[in-house]
BAROLO-31032 format. One record per residue (C-alpha): z, y, x. Coordinates in Angstrom, 3 decimals, decimal comma. Example, Ala and Ser with C-alpha at 12.3 -4.5 7.8 and 13.67 -1.06 7.14 Angstrom:
REM residues 2
<node><Z>7,800</Z><Y>-4,500</Y><X>12,300</X></node>
<node><Z>7,140</Z><Y>-1,060</Y><X>13,670</X></node>
This chain:
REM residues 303
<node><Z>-28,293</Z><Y>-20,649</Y><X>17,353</X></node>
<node><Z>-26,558</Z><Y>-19,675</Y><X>20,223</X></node>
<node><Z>-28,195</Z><Y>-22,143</Y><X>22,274</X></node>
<node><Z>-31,327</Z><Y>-21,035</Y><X>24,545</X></node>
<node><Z>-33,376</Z><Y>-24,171</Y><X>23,735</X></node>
<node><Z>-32,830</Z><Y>-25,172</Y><X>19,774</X></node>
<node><Z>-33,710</Z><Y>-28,604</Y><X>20,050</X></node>
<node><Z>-30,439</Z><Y>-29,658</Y><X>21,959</X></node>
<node><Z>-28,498</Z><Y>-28,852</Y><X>18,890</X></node>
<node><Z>-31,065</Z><Y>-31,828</Y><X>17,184</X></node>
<node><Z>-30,317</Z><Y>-33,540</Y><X>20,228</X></node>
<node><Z>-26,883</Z><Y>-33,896</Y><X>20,692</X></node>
<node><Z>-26,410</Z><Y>-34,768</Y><X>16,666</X></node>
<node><Z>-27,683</Z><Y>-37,719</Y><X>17,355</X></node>
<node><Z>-31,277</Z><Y>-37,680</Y><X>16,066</X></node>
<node><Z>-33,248</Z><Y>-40,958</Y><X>17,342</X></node>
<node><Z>-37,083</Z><Y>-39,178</Y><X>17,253</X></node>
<node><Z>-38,142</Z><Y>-36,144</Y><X>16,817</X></node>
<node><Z>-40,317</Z><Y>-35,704</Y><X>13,140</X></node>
<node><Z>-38,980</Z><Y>-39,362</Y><X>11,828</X></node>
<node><Z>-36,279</Z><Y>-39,818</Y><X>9,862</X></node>
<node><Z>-34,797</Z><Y>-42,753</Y><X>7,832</X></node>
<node><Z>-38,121</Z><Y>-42,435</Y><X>5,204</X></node>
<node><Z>-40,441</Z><Y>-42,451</Y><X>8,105</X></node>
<node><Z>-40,851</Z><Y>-46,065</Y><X>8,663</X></node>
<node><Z>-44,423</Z><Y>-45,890</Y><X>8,458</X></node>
<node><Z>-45,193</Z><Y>-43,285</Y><X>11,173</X></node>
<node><Z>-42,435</Z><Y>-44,969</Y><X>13,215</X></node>
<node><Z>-44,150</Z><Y>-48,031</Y><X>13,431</X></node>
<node><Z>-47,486</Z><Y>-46,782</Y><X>14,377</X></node>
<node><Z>-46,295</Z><Y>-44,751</Y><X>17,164</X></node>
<node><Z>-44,839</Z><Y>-47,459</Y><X>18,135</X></node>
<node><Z>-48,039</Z><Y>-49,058</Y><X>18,293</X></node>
<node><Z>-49,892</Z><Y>-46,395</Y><X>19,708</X></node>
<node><Z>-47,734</Z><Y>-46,551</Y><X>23,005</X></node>
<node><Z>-47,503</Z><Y>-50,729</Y><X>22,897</X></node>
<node><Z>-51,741</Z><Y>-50,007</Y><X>22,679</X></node>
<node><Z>-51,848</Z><Y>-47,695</Y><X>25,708</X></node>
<node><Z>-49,418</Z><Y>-49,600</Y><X>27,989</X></node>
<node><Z>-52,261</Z><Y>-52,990</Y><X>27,261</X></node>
<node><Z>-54,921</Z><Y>-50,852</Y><X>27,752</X></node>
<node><Z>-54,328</Z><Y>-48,868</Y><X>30,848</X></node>
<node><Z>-53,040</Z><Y>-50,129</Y><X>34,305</X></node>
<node><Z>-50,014</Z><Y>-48,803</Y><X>34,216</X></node>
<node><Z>-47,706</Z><Y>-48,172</Y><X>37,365</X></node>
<node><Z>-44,450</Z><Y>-47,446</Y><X>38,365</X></node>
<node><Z>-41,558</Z><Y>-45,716</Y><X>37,950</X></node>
<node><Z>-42,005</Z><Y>-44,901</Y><X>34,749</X></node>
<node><Z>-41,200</Z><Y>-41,230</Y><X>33,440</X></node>
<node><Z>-41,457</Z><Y>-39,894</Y><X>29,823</X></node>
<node><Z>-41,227</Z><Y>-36,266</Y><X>29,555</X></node>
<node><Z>-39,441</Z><Y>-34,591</Y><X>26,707</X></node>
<node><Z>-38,200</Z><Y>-37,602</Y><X>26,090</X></node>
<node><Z>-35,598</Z><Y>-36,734</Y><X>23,590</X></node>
<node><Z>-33,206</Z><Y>-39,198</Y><X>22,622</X></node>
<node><Z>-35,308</Z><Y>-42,010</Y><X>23,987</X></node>
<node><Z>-37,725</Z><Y>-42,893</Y><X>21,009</X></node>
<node><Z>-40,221</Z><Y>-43,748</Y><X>23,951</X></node>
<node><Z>-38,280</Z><Y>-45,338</Y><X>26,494</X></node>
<node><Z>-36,599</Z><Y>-47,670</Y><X>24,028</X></node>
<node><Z>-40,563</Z><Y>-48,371</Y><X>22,732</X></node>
<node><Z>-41,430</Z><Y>-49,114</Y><X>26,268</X></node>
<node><Z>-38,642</Z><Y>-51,646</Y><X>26,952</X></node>
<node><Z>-39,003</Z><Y>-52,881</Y><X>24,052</X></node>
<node><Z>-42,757</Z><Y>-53,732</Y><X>24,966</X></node>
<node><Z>-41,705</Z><Y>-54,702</Y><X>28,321</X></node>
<node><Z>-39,572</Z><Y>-57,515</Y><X>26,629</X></node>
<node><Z>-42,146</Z><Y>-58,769</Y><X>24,404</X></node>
<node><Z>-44,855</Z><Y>-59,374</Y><X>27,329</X></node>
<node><Z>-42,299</Z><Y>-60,367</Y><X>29,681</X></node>
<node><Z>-42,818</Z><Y>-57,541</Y><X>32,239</X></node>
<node><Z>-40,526</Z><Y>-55,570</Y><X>34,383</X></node>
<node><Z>-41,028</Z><Y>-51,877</Y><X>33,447</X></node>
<node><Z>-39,011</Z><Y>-48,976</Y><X>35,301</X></node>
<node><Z>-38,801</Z><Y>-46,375</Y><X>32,310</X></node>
<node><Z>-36,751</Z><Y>-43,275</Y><X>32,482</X></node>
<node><Z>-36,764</Z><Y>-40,239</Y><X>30,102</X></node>
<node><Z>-35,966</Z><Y>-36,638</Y><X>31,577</X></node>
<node><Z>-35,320</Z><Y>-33,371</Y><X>28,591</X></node>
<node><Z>-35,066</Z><Y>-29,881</Y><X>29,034</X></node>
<node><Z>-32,902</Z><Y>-29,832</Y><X>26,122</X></node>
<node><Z>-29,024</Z><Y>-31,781</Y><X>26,185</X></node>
<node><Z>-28,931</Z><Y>-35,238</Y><X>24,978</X></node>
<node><Z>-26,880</Z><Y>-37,880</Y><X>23,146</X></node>
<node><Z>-29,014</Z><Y>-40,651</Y><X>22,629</X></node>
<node><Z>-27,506</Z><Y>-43,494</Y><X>20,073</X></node>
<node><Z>-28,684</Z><Y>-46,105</Y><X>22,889</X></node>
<node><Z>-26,366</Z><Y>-44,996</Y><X>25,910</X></node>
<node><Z>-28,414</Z><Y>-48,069</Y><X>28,011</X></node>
<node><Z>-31,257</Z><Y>-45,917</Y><X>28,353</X></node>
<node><Z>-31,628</Z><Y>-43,831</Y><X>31,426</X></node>
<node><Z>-32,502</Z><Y>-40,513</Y><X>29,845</X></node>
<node><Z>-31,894</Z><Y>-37,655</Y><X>31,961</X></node>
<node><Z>-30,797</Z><Y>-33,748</Y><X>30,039</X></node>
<node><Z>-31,067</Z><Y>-30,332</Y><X>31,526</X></node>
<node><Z>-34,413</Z><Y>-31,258</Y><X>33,015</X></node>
<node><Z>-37,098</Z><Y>-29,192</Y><X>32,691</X></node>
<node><Z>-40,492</Z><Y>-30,919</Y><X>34,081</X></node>
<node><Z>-41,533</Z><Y>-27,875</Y><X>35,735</X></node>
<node><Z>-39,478</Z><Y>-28,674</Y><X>38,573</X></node>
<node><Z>-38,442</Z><Y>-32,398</Y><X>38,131</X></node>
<node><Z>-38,615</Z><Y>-34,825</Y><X>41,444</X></node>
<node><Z>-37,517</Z><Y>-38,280</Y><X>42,162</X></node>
<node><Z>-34,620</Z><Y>-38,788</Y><X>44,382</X></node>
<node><Z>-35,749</Z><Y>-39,336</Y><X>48,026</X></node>
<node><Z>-39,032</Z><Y>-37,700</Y><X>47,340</X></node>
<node><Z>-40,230</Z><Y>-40,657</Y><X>45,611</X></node>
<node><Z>-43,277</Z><Y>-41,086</Y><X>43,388</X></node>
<node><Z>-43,512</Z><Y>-41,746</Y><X>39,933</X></node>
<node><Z>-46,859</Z><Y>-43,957</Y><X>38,859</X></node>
<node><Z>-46,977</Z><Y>-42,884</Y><X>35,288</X></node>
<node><Z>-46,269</Z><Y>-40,123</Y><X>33,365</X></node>
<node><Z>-46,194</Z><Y>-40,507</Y><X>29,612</X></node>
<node><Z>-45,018</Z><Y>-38,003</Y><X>26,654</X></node>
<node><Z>-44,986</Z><Y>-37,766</Y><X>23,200</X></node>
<node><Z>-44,782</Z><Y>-34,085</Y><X>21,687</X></node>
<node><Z>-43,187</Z><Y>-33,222</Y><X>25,259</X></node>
<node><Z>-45,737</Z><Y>-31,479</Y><X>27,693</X></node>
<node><Z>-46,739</Z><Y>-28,490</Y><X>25,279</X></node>
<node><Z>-42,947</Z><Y>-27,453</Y><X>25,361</X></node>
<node><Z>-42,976</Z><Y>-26,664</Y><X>28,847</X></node>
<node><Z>-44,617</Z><Y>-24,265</Y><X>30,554</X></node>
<node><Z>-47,749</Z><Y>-26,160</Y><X>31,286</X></node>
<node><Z>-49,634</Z><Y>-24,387</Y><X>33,842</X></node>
<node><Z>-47,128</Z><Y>-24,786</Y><X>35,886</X></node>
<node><Z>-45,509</Z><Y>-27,984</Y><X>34,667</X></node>
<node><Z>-49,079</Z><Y>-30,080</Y><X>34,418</X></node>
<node><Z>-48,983</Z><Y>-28,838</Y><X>38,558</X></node>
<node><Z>-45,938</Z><Y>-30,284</Y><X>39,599</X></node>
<node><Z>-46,462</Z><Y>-33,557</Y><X>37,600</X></node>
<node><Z>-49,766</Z><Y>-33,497</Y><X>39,314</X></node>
<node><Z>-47,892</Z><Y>-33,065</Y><X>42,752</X></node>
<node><Z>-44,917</Z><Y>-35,614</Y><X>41,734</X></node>
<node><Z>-47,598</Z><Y>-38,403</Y><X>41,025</X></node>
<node><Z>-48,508</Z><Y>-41,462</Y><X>43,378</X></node>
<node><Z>-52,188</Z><Y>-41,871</Y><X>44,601</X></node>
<node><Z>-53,951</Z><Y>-43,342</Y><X>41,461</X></node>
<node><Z>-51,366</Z><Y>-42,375</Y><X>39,421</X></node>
<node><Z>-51,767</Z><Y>-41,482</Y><X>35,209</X></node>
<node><Z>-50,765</Z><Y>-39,552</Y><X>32,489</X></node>
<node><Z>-50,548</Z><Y>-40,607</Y><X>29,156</X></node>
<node><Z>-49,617</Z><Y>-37,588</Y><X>26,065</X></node>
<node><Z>-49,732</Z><Y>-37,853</Y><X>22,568</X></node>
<node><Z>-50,132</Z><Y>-33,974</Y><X>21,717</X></node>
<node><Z>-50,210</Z><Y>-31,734</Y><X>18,752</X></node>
<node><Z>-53,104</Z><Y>-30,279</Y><X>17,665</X></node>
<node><Z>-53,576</Z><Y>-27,737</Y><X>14,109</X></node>
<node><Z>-55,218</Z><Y>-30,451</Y><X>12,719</X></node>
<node><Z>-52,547</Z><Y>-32,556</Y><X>12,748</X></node>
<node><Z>-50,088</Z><Y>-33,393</Y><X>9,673</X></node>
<node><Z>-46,716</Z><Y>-32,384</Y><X>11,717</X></node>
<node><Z>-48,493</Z><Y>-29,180</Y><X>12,051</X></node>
<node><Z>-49,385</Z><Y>-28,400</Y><X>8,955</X></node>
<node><Z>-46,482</Z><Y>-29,573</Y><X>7,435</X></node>
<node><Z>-44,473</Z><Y>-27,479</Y><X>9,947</X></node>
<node><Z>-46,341</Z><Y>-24,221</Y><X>9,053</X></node>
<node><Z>-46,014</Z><Y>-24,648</Y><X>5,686</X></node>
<node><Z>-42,368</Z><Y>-25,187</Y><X>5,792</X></node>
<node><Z>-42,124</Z><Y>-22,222</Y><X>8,198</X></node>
<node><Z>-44,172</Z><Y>-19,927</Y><X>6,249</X></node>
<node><Z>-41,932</Z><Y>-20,580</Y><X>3,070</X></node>
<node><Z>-38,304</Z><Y>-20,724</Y><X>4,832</X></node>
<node><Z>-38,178</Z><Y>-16,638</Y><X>5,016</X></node>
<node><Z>-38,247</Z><Y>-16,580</Y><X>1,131</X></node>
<node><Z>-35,713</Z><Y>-19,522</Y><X>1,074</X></node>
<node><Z>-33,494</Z><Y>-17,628</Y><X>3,228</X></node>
<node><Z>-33,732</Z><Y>-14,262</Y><X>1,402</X></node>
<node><Z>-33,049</Z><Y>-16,549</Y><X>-2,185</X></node>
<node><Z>-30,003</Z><Y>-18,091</Y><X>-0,534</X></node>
<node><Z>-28,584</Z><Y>-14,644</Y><X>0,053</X></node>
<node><Z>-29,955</Z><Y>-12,932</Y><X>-3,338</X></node>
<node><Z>-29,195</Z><Y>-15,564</Y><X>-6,046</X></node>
<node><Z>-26,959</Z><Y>-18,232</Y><X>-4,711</X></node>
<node><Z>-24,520</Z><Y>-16,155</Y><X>-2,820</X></node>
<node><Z>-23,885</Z><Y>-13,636</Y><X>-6,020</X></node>
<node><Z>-23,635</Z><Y>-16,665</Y><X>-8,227</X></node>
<node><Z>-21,152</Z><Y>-18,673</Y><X>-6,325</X></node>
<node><Z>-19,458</Z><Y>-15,846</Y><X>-5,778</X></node>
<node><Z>-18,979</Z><Y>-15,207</Y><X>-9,927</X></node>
<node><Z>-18,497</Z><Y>-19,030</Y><X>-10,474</X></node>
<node><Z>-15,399</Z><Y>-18,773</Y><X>-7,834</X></node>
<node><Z>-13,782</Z><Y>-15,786</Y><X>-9,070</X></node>
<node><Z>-14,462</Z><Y>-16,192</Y><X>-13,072</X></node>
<node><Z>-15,589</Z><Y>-19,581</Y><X>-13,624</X></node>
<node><Z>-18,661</Z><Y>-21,104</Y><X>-15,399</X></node>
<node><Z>-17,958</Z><Y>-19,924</Y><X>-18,395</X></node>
<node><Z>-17,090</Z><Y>-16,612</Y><X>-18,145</X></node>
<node><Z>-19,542</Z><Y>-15,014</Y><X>-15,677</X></node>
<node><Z>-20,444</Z><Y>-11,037</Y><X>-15,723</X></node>
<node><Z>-24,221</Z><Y>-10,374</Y><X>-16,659</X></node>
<node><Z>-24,980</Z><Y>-9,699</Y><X>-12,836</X></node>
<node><Z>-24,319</Z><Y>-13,598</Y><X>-12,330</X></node>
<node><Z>-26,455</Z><Y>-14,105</Y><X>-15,073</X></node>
<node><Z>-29,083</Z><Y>-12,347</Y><X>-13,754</X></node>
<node><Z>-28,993</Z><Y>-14,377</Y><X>-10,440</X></node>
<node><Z>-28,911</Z><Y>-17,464</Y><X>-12,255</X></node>
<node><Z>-32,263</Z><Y>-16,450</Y><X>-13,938</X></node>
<node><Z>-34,065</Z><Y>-15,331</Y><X>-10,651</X></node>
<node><Z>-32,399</Z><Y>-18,751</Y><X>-8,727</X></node>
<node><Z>-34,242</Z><Y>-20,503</Y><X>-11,802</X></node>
<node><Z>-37,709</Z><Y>-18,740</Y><X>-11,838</X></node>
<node><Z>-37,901</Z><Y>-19,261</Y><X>-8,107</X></node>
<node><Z>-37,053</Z><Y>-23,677</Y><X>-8,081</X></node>
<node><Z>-39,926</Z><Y>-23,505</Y><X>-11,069</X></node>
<node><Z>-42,240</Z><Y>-21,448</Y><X>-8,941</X></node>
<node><Z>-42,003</Z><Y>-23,624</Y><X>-5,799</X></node>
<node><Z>-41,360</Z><Y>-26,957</Y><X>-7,811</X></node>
<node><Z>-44,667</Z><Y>-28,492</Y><X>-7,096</X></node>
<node><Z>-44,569</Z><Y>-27,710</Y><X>-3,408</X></node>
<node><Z>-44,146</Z><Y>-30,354</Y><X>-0,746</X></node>
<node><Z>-42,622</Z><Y>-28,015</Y><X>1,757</X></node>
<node><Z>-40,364</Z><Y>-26,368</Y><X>-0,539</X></node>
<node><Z>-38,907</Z><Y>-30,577</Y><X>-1,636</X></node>
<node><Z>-38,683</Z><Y>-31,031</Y><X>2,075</X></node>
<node><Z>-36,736</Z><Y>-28,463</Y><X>2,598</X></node>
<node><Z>-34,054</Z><Y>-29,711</Y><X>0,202</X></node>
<node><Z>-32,896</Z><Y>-26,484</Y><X>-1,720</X></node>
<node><Z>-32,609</Z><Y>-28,055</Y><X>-4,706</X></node>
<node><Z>-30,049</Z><Y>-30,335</Y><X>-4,001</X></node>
<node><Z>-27,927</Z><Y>-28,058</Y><X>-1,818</X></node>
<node><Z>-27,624</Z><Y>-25,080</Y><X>-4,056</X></node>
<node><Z>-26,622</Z><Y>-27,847</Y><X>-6,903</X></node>
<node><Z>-24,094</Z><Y>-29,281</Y><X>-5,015</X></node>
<node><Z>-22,952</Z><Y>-25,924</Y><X>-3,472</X></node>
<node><Z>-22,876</Z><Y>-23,937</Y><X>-7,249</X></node>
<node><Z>-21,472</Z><Y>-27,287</Y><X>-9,145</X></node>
<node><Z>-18,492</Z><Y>-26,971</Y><X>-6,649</X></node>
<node><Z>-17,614</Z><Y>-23,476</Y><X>-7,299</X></node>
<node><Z>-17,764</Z><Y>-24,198</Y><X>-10,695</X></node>
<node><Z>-15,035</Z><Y>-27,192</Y><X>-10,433</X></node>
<node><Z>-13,398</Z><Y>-24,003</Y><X>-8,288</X></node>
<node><Z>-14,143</Z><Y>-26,219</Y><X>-4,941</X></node>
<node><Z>-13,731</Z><Y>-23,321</Y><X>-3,389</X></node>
<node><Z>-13,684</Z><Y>-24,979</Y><X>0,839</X></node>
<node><Z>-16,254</Z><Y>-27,071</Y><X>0,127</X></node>
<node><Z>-18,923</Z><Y>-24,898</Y><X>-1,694</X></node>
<node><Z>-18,630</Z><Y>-22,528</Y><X>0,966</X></node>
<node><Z>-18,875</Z><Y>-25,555</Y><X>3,826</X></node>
<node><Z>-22,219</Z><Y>-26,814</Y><X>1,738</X></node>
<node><Z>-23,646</Z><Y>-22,885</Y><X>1,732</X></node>
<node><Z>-22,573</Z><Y>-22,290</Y><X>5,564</X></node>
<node><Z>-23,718</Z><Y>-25,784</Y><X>6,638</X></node>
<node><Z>-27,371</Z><Y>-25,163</Y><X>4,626</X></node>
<node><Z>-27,683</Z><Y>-22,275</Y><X>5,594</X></node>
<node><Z>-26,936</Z><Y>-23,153</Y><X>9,492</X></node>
<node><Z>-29,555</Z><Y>-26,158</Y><X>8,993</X></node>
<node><Z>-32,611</Z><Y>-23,898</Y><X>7,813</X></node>
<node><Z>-31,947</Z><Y>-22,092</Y><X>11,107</X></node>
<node><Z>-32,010</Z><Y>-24,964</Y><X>13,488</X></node>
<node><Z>-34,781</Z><Y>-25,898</Y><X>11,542</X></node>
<node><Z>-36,860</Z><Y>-22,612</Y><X>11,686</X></node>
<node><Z>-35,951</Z><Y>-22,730</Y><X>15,453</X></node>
<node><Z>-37,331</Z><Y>-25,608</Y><X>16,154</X></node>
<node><Z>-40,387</Z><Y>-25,238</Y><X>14,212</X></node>
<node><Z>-41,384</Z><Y>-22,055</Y><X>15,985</X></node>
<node><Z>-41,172</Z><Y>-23,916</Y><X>18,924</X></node>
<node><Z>-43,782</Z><Y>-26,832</Y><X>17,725</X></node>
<node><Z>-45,950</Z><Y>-23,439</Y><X>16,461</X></node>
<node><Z>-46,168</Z><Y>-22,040</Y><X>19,929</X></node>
<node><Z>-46,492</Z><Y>-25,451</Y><X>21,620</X></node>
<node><Z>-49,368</Z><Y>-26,219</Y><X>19,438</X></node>
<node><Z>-51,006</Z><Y>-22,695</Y><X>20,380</X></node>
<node><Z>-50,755</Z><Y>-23,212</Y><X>24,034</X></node>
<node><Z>-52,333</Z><Y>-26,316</Y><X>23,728</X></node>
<node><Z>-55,217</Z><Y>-24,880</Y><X>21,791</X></node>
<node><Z>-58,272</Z><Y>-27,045</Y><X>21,056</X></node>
<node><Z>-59,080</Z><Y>-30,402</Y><X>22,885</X></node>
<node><Z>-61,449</Z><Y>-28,303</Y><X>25,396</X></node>
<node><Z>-59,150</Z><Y>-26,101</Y><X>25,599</X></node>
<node><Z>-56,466</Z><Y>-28,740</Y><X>26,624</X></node>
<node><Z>-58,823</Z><Y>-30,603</Y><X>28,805</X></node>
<node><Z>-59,277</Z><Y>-27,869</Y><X>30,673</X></node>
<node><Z>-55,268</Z><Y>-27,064</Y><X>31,187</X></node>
<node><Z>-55,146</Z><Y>-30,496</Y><X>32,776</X></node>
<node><Z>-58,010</Z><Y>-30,007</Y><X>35,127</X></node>
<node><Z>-57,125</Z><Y>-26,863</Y><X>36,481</X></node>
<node><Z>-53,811</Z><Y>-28,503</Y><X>37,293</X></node>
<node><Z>-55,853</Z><Y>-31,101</Y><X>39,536</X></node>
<node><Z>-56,046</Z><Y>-33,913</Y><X>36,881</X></node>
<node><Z>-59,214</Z><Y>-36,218</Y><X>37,034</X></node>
<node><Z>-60,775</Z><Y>-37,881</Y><X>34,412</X></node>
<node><Z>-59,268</Z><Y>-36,294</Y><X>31,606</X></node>
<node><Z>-59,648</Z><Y>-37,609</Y><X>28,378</X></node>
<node><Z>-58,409</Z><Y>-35,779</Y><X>24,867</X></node>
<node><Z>-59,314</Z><Y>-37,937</Y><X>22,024</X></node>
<node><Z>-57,635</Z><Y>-37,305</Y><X>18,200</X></node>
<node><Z>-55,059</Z><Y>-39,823</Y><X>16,790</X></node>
<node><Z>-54,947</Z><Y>-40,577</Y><X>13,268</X></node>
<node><Z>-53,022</Z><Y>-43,094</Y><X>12,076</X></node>
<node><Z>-53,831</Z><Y>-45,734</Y><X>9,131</X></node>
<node><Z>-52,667</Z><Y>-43,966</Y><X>5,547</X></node>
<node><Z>-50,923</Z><Y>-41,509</Y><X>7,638</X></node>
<node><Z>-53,382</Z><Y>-39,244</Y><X>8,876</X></node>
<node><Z>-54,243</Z><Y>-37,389</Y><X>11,826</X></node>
<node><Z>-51,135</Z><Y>-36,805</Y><X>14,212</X></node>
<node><Z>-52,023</Z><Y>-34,882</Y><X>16,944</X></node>
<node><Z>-54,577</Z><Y>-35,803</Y><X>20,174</X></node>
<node><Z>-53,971</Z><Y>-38,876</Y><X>23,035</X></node>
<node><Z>-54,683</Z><Y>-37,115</Y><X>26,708</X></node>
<node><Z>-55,152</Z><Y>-39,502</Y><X>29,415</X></node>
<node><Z>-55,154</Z><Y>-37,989</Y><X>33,168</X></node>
<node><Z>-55,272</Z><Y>-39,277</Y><X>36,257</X></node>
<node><Z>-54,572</Z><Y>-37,932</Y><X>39,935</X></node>
């Protein structure tokens, strides 16, 4: 990654949310919820600002809510990362850290909301200039991680295995596309052989392991070796490079959500990070959803 912050790569590919995907329906719909819950339950003012907003997951959540109770809702997102949101009506703002955002004019904002956003900032001072940028009254709403959440675990899991992934990639797969590209699938030297058998023992020794399915190695080294075989020799080298680029990102990212989670520490922990910042009334509760599990803790904040 040549880029310092490895989430505007995820960014500007288009991704809608951050930890959904096209199998995540579920999850989708009850953070969905969750933020159409908080916006009924708390007295909500305005402007509107979602930090580490992404490609807009929350702002487009929050119109949509607006449009369904027939309110007026000023919602903007801000990023420290780039951005190419799908939805180019939303006003989503890149390049932003929160650590030193302001409204034009020296406005106010009412409410502050984020969703996996705060903890990848520098929060002590980030939580103090929110603090500073809010209007008398004003709130914060967060959905956090916490280790006790399933994106966590998930996360460390994956990140924990991806090192041996890697080190495979380069070991077996390499060697054997390699052989299948210069002699062909039926002729291959005993050293090919020999990779095939280790690239083998290692997809039987991670084959019951969540992480390792998520992390689709299966499926690219088949595609990848089946093309070399057929002598593809462009394309099994774009699937390799392209894999190979993806675990990266990936591992970049997820060190990220590791340290984000670690500076947000426990909920007393994060209750006290607010405080110190001049937050009143803080509130860190855990959020688990329905069938889903617990995903990471709501803090509500007021100045």
């Amino acid at each position: 990654m040549t880029q310092s912050n490895p989430w505007s790569y995820f960014w500007e590919k288009g991704a809608k949310a951050s930890f959904l995907d096209d199998s995540s329906r579920l999850p989708a719909y009850q953070m969905r919820k969750f933020w159409f819950e908080r916006m009924d339950e708390n007295d909500v003012k305005q402007p509107i600002v979602d930090i580490g907003t992404g490609n807009g997951a929350v702002v487009q959540w929050l119109n949509e809510y607006a449009k369904e109770k027939s309110k007026k809702l000023d919602v903007q997102g801000i990023d420290s990362a780039q951005l190419n949101p799908p939805n180019t009506e939303l006003k989503l703002q890149g390049d932003t850290p929160y650590e030193s955002f302001q409204l034009p004019s020296n406005k106010k904002v009412g409410t502050f909301v984020s969703h996996y956003g705060l903890e990848y900032g520098d929060m002590a001072e980030g939580l103090k200039n929110l603090n500073a940028q809010l209007k008398r009254g004003g709130m914060l709403i967060a959905l956090v991680h916490s280790k006790e959440s399933v994106i966590y675990k998930k996360s460390e899991a994956i990140y924990d295995l991806m090192p041996s992934v890697i080190k495979q990639l380069k070991k077996s797969v390499e060697p054997l596309q390699e052989a299948l590209l210069k002699h062909g699938p039926k002729n291959l030297p005993r050293s090919a052989l020999q990779a095939q058998q280790i690239l083998n023992q290692f997809v039987r020794k991670h084959e019951r392991n969540p992480s390792f399915h998520a992390m689709n190695f299966v499926p690219a080294t088949k595609h990848l070796l089946n093309a070399a075989a057929e002598g593809k020799d462009a394309e099994s080298r774009q699937v390799l490079n392209g894999y190979m680029d993806s675990l990266n990102a990936h591992k970049a990212r997820t060190k990220t959500l590791l340290k984000a989670t670690e500076q947000l520490g426990d909920m007393d922990k994060t209750q006290k990070q607010f405080e110190a910042a001049g937050f009143k009334k803080v509130t860190v509760q855990q959020v688990q959803f329905p069938e889903s599990g617990v995903f990471g803790n709501c803090v509500i904040a007021f100045k």
